[in-house]
N, C-alpha and C positions, 0 to 999 in steps of 0.2 A: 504494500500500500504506500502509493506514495504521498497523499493529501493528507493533514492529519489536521486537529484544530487542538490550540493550548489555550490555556486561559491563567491569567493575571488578577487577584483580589487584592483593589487596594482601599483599604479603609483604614479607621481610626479602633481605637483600643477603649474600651468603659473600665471604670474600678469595678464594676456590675462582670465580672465574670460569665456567669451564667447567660443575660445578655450579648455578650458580644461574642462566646460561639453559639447562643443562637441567631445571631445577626451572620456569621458566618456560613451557618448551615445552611440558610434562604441563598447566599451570595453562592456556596456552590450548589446547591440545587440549580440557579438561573444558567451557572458557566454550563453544567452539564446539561441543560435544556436548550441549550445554543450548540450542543456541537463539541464542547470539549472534552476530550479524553485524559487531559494531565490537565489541571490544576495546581495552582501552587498560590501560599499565601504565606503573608510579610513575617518578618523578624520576629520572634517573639510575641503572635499575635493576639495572645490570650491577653497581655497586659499591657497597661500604658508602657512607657518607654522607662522603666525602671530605672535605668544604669547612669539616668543624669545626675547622681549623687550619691554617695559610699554611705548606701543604710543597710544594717545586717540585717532589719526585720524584712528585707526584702526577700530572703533565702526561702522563706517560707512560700513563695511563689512555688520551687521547684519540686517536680514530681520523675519519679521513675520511670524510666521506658524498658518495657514495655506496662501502661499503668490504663488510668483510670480517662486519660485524653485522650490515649492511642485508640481505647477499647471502644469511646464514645465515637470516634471519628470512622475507625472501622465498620463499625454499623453502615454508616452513611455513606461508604465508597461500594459496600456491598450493596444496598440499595440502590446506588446511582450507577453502578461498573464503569468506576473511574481509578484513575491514579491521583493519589494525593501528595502533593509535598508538604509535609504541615513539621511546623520549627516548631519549637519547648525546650523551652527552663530544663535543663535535666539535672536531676540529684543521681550521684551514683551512692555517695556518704554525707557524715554530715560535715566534713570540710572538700572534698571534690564537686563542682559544678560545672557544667558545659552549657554554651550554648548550642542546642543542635537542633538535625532537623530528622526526619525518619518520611519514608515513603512508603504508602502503602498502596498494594495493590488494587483490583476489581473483587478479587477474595476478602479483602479487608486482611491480608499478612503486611508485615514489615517486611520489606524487598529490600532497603539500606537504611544504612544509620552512620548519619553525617557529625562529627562536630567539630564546630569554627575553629581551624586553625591559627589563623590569627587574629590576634585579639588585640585590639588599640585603647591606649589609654589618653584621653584630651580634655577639655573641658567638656561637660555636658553629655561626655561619653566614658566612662567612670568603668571600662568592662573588664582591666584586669582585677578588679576588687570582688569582682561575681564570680567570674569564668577562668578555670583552666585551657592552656592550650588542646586543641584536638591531639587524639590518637589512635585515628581509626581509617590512616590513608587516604587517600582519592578514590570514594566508591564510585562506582557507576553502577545501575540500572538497567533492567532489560524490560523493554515496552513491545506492543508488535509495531512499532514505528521506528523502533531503532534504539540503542543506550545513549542512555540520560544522566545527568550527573547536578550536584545540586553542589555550590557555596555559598557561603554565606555572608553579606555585608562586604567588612573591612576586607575578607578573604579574594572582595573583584579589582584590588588593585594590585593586584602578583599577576605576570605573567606567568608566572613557573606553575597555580595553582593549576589556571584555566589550562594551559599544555600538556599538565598532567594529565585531568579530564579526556580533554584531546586526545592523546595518547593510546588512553583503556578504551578509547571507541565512542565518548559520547557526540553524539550530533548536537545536542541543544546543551546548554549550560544555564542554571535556574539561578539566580543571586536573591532569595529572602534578601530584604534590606528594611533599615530603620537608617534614613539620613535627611537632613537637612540645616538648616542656617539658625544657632545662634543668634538673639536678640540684637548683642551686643555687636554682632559683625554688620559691615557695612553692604549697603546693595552689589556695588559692584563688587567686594569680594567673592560674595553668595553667589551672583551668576558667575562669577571664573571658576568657583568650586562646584557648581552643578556642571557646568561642561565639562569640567574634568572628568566627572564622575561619569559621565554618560560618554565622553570619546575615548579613556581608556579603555571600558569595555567592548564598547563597538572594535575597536585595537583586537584585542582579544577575539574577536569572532572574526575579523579578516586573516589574521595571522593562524588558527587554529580550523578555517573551513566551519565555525557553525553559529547555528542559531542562539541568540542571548537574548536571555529573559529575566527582566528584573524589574524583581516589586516591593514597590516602596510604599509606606504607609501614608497618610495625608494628617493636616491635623497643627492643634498647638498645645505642647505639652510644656509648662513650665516657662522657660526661656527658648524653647526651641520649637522654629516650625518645621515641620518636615515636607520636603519638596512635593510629594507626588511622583507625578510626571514617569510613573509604571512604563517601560520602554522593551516592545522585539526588537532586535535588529537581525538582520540576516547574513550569509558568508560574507556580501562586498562591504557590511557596513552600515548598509542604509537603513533609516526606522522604518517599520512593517508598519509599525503602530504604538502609540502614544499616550497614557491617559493623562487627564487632567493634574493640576495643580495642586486641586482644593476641595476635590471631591470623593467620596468611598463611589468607588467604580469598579464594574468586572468588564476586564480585557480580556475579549476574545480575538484569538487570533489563528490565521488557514496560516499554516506550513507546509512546506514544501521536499520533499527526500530529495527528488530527482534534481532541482536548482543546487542543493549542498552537493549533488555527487560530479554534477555537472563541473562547479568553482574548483572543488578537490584534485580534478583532472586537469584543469586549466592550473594552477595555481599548485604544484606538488611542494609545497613548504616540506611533507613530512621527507617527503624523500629526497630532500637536500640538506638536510640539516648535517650539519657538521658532530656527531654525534664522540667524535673522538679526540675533538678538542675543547669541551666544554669545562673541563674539570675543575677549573676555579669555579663555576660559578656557585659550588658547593662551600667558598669563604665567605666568611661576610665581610674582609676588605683585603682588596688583592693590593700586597703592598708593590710601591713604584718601587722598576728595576734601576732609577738612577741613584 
């Protein structure tokens, strides 16, 4: 099959729990009533945006995986026979947490279990006080559309993540996100930091041959708004499609197999790569030979 449709949930987060994944469950019932077969939804999307300030009574958010959100959400992908990307708080103990994400199938099984490799600490993003780094490699996914691979956030500014991805076969690459602009920054810094955000990974899908998909929440939490602006792009780069700014929106979106196999051919990145000389890139500062 080479047509497939994905879909993008981008909304805001309640202190009402209960609420907002039942506000989410109406949102994927609509993806999968339009056509979607993978769905994927924002960063941490059971809660507001926690990590804008180092509070311990936060930890009480996190639950186990396999638990009591995976088991509510599997219901509802067996219901719908879809794939889900759904991110969570994970407790492994009570000083280990991750941010991750887990995918489940049309069975309602867990098919991967993702956590954010890396982890940024800044103003209003507070996440090494929450989260351990991941340690569960580069999964990918198998769809009958083809392997899928999920990162997270801060994780869409590495090349090395998405090439990894690349690498194990996936075609599309999903980025859960929670980003946007500080109170305190200035307009024009915020659009130089949304284009970045949005042309590095476009970056990432020309160089890697595939689809990027990334969803971001909308909304004003504290001192911080979050962009929106939910974005496909495709192997050359360009937006498929776009959501709003300011609005909880479900992006639907048609993919394509046959265009990514097409570019792949045109464009054989993998099969030039210099694979034998990369080996510094494994320092983190290659000192100068003078």
């Amino acid at each position: 099959m080479n047509d497939f449709k994905i879909a993008l949930i981008q909304t805001t987060s309640d202190l009402d729990l209960r609420e907002t994944e039942s506000r989410t469950v109406r949102f994927i019932e609509e993806a999968a009533a339009k056509g979607a077969r993978v769905i994927c939804l924002q960063e941490l999307f059971q809660h507001p945006y926690f990590c804008r300030e180092q509070d311990p009574q936060f930890f009480d958010l996190a639950e186990t995986i396999p638990g009591k959100t995976t088991h509510r959400f599997s219901e509802v992908v067996k219901r719908l026979e879809v794939f889900l990307v759904l991110p969570l708080f994970e407790k492994v103990n009570d000083t280990v947490f991750y941010n991750s994400v887990v995918v489940l199938n049309p069975k309602g099984e867990i098919v991967s279990h993702y956590r954010k490799m890396h982890i940024p600490q800044d103003p209003g993003f507070e996440e090494k006080f929450f989260f351990s780094p991941g340690d569960l490699d580069w999964p990918v996914f198998d769809t009958p559309y083809g392997k899928m691979g999920v990162l997270v956030c801060w994780d869409q500014w590495y090349p090395e993540a998405a090439r990894l991805m690349a690498l194990k076969g996936a075609k599309v690459i999903f980025f859960p996100t929670a980003i946007g602009k500080l109170h305190e920054e200035s307009e024009e810094l915020a659009i130089q930091q949304h284009q970045a955000w949005e042309t590095v990974q476009r970056g990432h899908g020309v160089a890697n041959g595939c689809y990027i998909a990334a969803c971001n929440r909308v909304g004003t939490e504290g001192n911080l708004t979050f962009w929106g602006q939910s974005f496909v792009s495709g192997p050359y780069g360009s937006i498929i499609a776009r959501a709003s700014h300011d609005a909880a929106e479900v992006l639907v979106v048609d993919l394509d197999s046959s265009e990514q196999e097409e570019f792949r051919r045109i464009w054989p990145f993998f099969r030039d790569r210099r694979v034998d000389a990369y080996g510094d890139i494994l320092k983190r500062v290659i000192e100068s030979d003078d």
